[in-house]
C-alpha positions as a printed NumPy array, in Angstrom:
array([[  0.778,  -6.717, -22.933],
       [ -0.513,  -3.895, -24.867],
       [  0.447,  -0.044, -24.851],
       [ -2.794,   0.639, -22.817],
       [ -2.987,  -1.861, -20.334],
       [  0.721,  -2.04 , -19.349],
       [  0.364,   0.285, -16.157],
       [ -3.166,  -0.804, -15.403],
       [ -2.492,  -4.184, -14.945],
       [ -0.752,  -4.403, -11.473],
       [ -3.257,  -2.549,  -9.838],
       [ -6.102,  -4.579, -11.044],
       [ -4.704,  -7.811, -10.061],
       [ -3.913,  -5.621,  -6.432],
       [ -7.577,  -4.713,  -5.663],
       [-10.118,  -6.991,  -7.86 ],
       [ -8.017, -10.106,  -6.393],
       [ -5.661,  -9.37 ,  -3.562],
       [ -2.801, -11.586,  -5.175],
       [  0.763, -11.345,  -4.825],
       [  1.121,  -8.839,  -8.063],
       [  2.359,  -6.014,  -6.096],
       [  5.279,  -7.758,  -5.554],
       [  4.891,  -8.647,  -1.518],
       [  7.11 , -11.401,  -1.616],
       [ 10.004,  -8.947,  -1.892],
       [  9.799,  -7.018,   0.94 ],
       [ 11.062, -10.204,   2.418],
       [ 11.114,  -9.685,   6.507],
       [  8.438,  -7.119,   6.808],
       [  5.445, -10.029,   5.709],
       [  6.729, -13.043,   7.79 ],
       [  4.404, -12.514,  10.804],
       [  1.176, -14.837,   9.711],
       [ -2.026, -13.122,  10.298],
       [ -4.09 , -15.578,  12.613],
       [ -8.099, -16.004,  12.341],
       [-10.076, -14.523,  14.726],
       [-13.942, -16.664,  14.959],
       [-14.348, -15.113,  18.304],
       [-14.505, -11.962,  17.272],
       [-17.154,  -9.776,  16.084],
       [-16.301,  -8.561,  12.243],
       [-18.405,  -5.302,  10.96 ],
       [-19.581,  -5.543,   7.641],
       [-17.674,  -3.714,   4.887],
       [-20.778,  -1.592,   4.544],
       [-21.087,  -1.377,   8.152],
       [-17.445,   0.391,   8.854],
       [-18.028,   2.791,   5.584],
       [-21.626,   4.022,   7.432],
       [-19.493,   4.171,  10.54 ],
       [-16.876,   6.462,   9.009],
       [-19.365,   8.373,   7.01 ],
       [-21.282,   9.439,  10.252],
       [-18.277,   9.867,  12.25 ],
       [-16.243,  12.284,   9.825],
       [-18.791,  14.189,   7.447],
       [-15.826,  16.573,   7.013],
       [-14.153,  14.01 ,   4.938],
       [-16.115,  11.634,   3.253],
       [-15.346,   8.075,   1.81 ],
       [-15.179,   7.97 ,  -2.01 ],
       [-18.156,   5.374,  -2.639],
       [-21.251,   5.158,  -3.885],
       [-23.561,   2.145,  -3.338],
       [-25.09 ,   2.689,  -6.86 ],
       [-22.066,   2.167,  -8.165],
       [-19.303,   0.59 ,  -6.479],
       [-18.968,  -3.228,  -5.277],
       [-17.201,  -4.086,  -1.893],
       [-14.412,  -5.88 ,  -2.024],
       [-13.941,  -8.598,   0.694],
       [-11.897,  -6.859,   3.586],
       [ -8.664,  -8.223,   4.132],
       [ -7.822,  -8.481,   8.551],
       [ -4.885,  -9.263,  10.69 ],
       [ -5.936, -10.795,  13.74 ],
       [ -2.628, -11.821,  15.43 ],
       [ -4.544, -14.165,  18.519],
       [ -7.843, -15.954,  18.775],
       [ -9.099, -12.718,  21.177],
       [ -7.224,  -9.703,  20.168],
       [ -7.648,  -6.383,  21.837],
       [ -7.428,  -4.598,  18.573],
       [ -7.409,  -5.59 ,  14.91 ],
       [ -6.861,  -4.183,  11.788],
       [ -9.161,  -4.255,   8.466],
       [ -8.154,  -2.715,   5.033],
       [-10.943,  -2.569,   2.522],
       [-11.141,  -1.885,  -1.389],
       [-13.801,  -1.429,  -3.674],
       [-14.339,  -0.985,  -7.444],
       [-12.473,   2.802,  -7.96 ],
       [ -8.819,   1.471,  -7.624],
       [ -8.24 ,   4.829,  -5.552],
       [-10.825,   4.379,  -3.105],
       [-10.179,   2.299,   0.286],
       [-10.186,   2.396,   4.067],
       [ -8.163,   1.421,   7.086],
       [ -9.776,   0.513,  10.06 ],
       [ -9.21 ,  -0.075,  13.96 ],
       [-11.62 ,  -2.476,  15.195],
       [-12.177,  -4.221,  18.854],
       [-13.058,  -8.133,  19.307],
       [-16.176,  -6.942,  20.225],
       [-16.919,  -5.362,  16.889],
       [-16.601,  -1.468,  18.095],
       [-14.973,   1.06 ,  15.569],
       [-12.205,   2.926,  17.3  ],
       [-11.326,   4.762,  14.264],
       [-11.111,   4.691,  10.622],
       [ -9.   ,   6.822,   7.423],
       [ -9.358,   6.766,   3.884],
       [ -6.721,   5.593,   1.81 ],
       [ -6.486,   4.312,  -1.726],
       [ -7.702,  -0.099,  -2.616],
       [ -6.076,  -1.645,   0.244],
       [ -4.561,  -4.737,  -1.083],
       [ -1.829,  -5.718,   1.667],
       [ -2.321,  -5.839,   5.12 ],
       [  0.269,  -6.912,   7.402],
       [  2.137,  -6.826,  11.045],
       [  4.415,  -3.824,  11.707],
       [  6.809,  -3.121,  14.055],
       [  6.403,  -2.855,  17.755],
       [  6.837,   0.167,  18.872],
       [  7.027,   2.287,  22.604],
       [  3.992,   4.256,  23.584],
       [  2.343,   3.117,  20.553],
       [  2.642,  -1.252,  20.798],
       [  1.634,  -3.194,  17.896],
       [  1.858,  -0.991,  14.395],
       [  0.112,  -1.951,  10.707],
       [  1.789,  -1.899,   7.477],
       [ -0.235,  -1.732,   4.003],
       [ -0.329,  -1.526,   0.565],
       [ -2.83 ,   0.406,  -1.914],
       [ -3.284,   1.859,  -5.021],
       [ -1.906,   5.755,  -4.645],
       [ -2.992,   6.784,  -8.223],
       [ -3.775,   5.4  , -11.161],
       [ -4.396,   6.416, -15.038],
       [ -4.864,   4.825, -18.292],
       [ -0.862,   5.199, -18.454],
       [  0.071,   4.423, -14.621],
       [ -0.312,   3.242, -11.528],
       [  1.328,   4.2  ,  -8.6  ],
       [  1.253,   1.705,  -5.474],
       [  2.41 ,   3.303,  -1.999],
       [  3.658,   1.527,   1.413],
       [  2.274,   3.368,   4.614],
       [  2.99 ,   2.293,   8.228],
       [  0.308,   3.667,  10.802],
       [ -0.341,   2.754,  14.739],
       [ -3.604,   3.785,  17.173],
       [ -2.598,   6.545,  19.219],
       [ -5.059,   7.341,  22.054],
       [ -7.379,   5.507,  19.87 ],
       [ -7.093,   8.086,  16.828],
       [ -4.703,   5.969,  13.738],
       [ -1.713,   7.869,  12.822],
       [  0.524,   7.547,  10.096],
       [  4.411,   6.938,  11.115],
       [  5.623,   6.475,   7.816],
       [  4.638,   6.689,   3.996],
       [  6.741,   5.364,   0.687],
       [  5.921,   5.142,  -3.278],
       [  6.052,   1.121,  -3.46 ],
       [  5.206,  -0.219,  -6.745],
       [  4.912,   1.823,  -9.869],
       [  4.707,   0.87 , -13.974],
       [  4.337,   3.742, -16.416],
       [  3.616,   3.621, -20.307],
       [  6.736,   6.542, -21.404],
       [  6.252,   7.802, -25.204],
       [  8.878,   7.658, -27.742],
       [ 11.121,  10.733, -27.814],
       [ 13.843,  11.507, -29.981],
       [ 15.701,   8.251, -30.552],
       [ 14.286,   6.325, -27.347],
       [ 11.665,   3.805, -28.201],
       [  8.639,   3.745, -26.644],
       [  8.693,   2.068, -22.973],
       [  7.596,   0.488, -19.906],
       [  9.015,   2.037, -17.173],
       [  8.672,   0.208, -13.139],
       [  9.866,   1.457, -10.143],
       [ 10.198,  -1.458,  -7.226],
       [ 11.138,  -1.518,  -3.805],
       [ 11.642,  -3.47 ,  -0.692],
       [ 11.888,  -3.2  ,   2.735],
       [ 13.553,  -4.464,   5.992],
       [ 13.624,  -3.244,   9.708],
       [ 17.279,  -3.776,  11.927],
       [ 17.228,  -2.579,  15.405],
       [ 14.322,  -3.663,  16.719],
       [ 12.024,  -2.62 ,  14.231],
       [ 13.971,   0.919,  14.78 ],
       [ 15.152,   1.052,  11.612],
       [ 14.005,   0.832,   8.434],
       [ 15.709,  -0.007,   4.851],
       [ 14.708,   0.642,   1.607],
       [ 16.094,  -0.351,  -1.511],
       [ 14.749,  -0.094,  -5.628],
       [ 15.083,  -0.976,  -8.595],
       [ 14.308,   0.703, -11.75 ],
       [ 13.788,  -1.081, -14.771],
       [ 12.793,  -0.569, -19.031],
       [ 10.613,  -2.515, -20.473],
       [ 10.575,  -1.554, -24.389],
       [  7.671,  -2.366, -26.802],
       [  8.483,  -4.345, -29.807],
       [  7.02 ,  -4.005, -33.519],
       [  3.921,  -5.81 , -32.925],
       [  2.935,  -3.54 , -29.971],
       [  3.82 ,  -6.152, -27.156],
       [  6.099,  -5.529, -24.39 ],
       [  9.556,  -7.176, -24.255],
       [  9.856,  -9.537, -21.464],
       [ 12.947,  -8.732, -20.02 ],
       [ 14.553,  -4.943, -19.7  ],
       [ 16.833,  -3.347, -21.885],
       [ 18.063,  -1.106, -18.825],
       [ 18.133,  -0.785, -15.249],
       [ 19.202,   0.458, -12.582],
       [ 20.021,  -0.013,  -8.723],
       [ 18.119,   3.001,  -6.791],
       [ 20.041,   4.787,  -3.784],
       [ 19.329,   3.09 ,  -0.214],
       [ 17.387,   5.201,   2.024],
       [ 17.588,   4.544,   5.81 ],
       [ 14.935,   5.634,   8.354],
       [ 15.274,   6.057,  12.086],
       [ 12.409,   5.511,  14.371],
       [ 12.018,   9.245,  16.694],
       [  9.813,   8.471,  19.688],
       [  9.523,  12.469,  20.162],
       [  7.856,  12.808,  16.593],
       [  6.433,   9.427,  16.274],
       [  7.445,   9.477,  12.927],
       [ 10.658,   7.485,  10.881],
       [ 12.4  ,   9.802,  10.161],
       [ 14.93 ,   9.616,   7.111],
       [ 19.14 ,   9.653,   7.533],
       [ 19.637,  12.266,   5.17 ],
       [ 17.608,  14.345,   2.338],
       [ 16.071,  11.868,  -0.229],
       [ 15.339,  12.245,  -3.374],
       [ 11.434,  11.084,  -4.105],
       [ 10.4  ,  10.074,  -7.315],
       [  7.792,  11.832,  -8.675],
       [  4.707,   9.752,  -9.262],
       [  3.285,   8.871, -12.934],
       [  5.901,  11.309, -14.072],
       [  9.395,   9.977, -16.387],
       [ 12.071,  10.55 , -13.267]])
């Protein structure tokens, strides 16, 4: 892997091809729910839930051009064969640009955000007041040297989607040689798992150093790593938010922590 394609990499494989590169299979617990087909239910074209949100919130429009950018298929949990309510995340060519939608069987648009190239949908936790929640994945920022993947959880509240809770996820960054330290790959990882009834919610990371050898390629194992603190978050009905145990501190994104 080459100095300039190092960070890039992961979120290509994340949006062009909704594989496993963002590292899913680690947040063990939170992705065992399967995500069921739903035939009898009406499915709005990707290009029918971006004219949808466009017309429905001129204030803040989607990112995409139809010049320019190519739909990506959507990705949908449908959790019955007739769901009241389902979810669909789409992506399209910018790796920043993506929606998250609330859609009825019969096909109606309850509401829709932007968010970066969805590449994760799954199940969240169930939750009072606000039932069945959505986790997903997407590309927060990316540049030539980084990309930054985030975690959000979000639920329909009086049919308007709200965001309960939001977490940097995945990131890889190309760091320059300074002093004595080598030129490096630098990833941030985390995973996830709920306790108490989906009340409560672990994290835990891992930070890692990748460095690049003579003939520009990156080593395949690290040189150094380290165990990041675990962060605990409780689940406050009042603010419908997780809210965290104690003062965390974030890392900052496509920056050297």
């Amino acid at each position: 892997m080459n100095h300039d394609s190092a960070a890039r990499k992961s979120a290509m494989r994340t949006f062009a091809k909704f594989t496993c590169a963002l590292g899913l299979s680690c947040l063990g617990s939170l992705f065992t729910v399967p995500a069921h087909a739903a035939e009898s239910c009406h499915r709005p074209s990707p290009q029918a839930l971006i004219a949808w949100y466009q017309h429905a919130h001129p204030e803040k429009p989607l990112r995409y051009s139809r010049k320019e950018s190519a739909i990506y298929h959507p990705i949908s949990i449908l959790r019955s064969d007739q769901p009241a309510v389902y979810w669909t995340g789409l992506a399209w060519l910018a790796p920043e640009s993506g929606a998250l939608f609330a859609v009825t069987c019969a096909g109606t648009v309850l509401d829709g955000i932007p968010t970066g190239a969805i590449g994760k949908l799954s199940p969240g936790p169930t939750l009072p007041a606000l039932g069945q929640s959505v986790m997903f994945v997407y590309v927060d920022k990316e540049t030539a040297d980084c990309v930054h993947d985030a975690i959000q959880i979000a639920a329909l509240k009086d049919n308007k989607i709200i965001s309960l809770w939001e977490h940097g996820y995945n990131q890889g960054m190309n760091v320059p040689a300074s002093g004595a330290a080598p030129r490096r790959f630098i990833s941030e990882t985390y995973a996830a798992s709920f306790g108490g009834d989906g009340r409560t919610l672990k994290i835990t990371g891992v930070r890692a150093a990748y460095p690049y050898l003579k003939d520009g390629s990156q080593a395949p194992v690290p040189d150094a790593s380290a165990t990041l603190p675990t962060e605990t978050y409780h689940w406050d009905a009042g603010a419908l938010r997780f809210i965290p145990e104690k003062h965390y501190r974030k890392s900052s994104v496509c920056k050297p922590n």
